[in-house]
C-alpha positions in Angstrom: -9.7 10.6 -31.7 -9.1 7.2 -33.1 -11.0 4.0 -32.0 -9.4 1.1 -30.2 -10.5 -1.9 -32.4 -9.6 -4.9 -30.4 -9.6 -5.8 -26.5 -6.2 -6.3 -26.6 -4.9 -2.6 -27.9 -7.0 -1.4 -25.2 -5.7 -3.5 -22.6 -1.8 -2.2 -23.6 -3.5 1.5 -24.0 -4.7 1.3 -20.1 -1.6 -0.1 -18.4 0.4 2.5 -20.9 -2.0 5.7 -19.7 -2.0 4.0 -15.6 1.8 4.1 -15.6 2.7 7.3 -17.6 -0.5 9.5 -16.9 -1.7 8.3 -13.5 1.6 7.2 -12.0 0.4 3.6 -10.4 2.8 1.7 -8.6 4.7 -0.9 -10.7 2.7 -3.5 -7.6 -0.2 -1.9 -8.8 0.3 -2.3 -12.6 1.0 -5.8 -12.3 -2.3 -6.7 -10.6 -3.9 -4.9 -13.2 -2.5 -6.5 -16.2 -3.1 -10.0 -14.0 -6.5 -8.8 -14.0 -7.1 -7.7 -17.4 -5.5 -11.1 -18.7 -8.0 -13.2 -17.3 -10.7 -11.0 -18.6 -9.0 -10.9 -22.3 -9.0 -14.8 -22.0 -12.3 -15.4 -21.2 -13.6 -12.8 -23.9 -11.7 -14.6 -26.9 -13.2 -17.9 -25.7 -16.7 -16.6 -25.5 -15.9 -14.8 -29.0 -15.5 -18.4 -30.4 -12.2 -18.4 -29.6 -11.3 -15.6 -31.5 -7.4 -14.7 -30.3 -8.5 -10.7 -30.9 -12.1 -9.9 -29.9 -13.4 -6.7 -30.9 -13.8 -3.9 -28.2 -17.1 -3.8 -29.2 -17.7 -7.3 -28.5 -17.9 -6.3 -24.7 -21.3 -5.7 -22.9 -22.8 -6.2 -19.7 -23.8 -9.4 -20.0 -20.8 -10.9 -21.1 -19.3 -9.1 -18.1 -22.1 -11.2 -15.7 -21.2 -14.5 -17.2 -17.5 -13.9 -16.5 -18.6 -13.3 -13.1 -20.4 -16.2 -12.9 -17.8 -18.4 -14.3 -15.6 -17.2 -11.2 -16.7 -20.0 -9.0 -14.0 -20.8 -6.4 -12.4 -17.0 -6.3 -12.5 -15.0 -3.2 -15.2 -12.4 -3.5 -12.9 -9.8 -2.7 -10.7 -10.7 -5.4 -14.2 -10.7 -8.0 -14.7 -7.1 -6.8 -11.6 -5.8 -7.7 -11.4 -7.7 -11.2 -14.8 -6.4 -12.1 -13.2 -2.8 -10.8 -10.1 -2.6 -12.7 -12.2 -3.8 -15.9 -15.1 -1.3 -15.0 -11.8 1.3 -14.5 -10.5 0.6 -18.0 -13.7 1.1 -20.0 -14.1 4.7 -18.2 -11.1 5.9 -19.0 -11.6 4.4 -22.6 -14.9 6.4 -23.1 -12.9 9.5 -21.2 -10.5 9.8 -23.5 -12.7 9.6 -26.3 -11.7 5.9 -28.2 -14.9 4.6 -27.5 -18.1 6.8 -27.5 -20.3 4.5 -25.0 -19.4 2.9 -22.3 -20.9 -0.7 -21.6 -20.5 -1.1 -18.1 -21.4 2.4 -16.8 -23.9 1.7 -15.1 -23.2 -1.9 -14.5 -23.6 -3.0 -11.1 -23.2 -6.5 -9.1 -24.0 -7.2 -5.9 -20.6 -9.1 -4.8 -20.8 -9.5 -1.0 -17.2 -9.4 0.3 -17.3 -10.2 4.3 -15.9 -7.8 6.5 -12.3 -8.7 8.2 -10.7 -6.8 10.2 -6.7 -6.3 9.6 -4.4 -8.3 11.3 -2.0 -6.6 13.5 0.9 -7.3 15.6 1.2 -7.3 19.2 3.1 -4.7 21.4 5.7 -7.1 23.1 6.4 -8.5 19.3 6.7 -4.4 17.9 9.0 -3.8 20.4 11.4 -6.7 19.9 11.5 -6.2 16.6 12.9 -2.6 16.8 15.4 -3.5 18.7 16.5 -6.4 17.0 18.8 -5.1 14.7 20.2 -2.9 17.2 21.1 -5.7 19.4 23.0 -7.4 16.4 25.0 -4.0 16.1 26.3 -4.1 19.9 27.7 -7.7 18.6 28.8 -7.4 15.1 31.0 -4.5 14.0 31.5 -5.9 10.3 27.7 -5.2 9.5 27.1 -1.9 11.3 26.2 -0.1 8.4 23.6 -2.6 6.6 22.0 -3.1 10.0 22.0 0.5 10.9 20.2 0.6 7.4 18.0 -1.7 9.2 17.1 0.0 12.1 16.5 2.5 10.3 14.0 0.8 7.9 12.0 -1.2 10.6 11.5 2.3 12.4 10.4 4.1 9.4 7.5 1.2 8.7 5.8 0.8 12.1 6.8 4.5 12.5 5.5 6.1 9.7 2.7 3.1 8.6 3.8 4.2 5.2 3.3 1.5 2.0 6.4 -0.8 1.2 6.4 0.7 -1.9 6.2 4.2 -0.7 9.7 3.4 1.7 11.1 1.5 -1.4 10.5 4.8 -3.6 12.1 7.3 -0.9 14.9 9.6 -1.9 16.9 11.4 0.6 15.8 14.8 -0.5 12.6 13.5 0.5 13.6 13.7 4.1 13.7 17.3 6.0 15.4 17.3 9.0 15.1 20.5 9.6 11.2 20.7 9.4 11.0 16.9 10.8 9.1 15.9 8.1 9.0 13.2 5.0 7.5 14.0 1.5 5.9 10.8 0.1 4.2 10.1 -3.3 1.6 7.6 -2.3 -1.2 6.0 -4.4 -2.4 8.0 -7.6 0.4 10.5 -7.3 -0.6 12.2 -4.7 1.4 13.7 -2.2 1.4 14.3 1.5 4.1 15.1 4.6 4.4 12.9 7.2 5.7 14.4 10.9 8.9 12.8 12.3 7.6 12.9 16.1 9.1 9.3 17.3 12.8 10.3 18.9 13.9 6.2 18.4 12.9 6.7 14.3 14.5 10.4 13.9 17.7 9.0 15.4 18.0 6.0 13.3 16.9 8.1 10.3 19.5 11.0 11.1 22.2 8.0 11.3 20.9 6.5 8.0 21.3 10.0 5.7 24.2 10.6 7.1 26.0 7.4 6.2 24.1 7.9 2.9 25.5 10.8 2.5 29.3 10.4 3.4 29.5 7.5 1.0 28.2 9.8 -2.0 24.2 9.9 -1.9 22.6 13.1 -3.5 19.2 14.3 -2.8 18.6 12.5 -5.7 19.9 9.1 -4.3 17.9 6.9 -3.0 17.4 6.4 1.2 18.1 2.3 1.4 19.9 0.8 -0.7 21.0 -2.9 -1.3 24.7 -4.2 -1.4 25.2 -3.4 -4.4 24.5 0.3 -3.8 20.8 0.2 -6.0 17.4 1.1 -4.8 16.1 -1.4 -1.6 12.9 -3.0 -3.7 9.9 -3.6 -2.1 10.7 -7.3 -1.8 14.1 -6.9 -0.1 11.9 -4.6 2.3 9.6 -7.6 3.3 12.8 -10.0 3.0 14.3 -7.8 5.5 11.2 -7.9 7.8 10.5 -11.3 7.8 14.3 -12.4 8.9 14.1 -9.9 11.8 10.9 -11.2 12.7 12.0 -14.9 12.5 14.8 -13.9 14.9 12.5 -12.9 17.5 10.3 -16.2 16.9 7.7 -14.1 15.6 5.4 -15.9 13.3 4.5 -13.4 10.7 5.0 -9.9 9.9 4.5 -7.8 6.6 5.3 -4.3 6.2 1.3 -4.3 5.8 0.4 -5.6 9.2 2.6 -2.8 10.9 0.8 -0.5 9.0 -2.2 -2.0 10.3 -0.9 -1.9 13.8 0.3 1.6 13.9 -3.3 3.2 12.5 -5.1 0.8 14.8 -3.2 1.8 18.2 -3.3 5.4 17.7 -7.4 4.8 17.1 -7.2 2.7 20.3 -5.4 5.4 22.3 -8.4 7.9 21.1 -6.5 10.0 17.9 -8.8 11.3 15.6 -9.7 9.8 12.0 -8.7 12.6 10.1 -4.9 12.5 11.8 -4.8 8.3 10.7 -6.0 9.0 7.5 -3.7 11.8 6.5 -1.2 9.5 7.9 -1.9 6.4 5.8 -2.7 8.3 2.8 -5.8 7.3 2.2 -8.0 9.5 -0.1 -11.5 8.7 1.1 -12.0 8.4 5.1 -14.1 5.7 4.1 -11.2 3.5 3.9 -9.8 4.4 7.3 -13.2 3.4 9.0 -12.0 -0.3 9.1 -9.7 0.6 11.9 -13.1 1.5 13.8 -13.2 -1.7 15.0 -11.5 -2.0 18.1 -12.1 -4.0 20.7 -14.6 -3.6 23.8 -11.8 -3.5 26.6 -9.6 -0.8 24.3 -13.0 1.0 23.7 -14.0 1.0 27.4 -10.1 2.0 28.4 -10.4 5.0 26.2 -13.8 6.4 27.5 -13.1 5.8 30.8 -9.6 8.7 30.4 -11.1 11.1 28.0 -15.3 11.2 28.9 -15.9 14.8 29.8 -18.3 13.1 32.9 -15.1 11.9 34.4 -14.0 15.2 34.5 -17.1 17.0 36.4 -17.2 16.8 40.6 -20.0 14.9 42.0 
């Protein structure tokens, strides 16, 4: 197995082997090239500048004084360039082009505070779905694009799937007849999500179907822009932010409905497991954040389901 001799044939090695190997997200490439850039920038400078630093040249303590150097960055955003570096050395030494690697055991303590995701009220949800359904009672010229619409803004608060994950859908992926949606999330992996809200299976049923009738395969993908290619994940967020400017909202992203969703059903008492199979997520560990509710939803969801409240005086 040959050697990589320079940072920078490792760097296009990793985003080639993320992309074809490990099937990351093109959102998800792009932060890590960002990433990796700075990293390669500041390694020629401490390497005197040299435009093509050795591999070699990379050890723990250079890795500590690029941390330091990072003065005004969020500390959220150090952890995760310290991870996607940490990342690309592993896979370096797994695949055999480099025979040690130096930060295996590196460790920094890099406090990141603890927020809790934003999410978006009820009263705002609910004008929201109905917005473009209110513009089709008035406006037969657009029926299809804003049935397209409907159908999208369902499907997000709906499903609390990832922009890119709706962006990505093909209509095979849809099965109406099990009332379910295959969807390739993060790292490749795949899971089914139920169709159980009768507003999105409605909207959804419409959207195939128009699909359909004007030539969409299996194949095809589920929304699709004027010009008939995929919806990308920024015409997605486009889409959502003029709805919610309709309404007067301030602020919505498809992220903060995925926040909403996963935080309600927590609120109305579902279990973990069911929200984290739902969001994708591969390590329950990331689904705890949406443990913290608040008192009155706590105290409103022990007072219906505590097995006391149940039992005669």
């Amino acid at each position: 197995m040959p050697h990589m001799e320079t940072l920078n044939s490792s760097i296009i090695w990793f985003i080639g082997h993320c992309a074809n190997h490990r099937k990351l997200s093109a959102h998800t490439l792009k932060a890590y090239r960002h990433d990796l850039k700075i990293f390669s920038s500041f390694t020629s400078k401490s390497a005197k500048n040299s435009e093509l630093p050795p591999v070699s040249y990379v050890d723990k303590f250079l890795v500590q004084n690029w941390l330091a150097s990072m003065n005004n960055v969020k500390p959220r955003t150090i952890r995760r360039r310290l991870a996607t570096v940490k990342s690309m050395f592993s896979s370096l030494e797994r695949q055999g082009f480099i025979t040690n690697d130096p930060l295996g055991r590196f460790r920094s303590e890099i406090k990141v505070g603890s927020s809790l995701p934003r999410i978006v009220a009820r009263s705002t949800i609910r004008s929201l779905l109905r917005a473009p359904r209110k513009q089709i009672a008035s406006s037969s010229s657009s029926r299809a694009r804003l049935m397209q619409e409907t159908a999208l803004l369902e499907m997000l608060f709906s499903t609390g799937m990832r922009v890119s994950e709706v962006s990505g859908l093909a209509i095979g992926q849809v099965d109406l007849d099990r009332q379910v949606i295959s969807v390739q999330g993060k790292g490749n992996r795949e899971r089914e999500i139920p169709i159980v809200c009768l507003a999105f299976q409605e909207a959804l049923l419409e959207q195939i179907e128009w699909r359909r009738l004007n030539g969409g395969t299996a194949e095809s993908p589920l929304f699709v822009s004027r010009s008939g290619t995929r919806l990308s994940d920024q015409s997605i967020r486009a889409i959502l932010r003029k709805h919610a400017r309709n309404i007067g909202a301030k602020r919505v992203t498809p992220h903060m409905l995925r926040h909403t969703v996963a935080t309600l059903l927590l609120e109305d008492g579902v279990d973990l497991r069911h929200i984290q199979r739902l969001l994708g997520h591969s390590s329950i560990t990331t689904t705890t954040i949406y443990v913290h509710v608040s008192e009155r939803s706590q105290r409103r969801v022990l007072a219906q389901k505590h097995p006391r409240n149940k039992m005669a005086i």
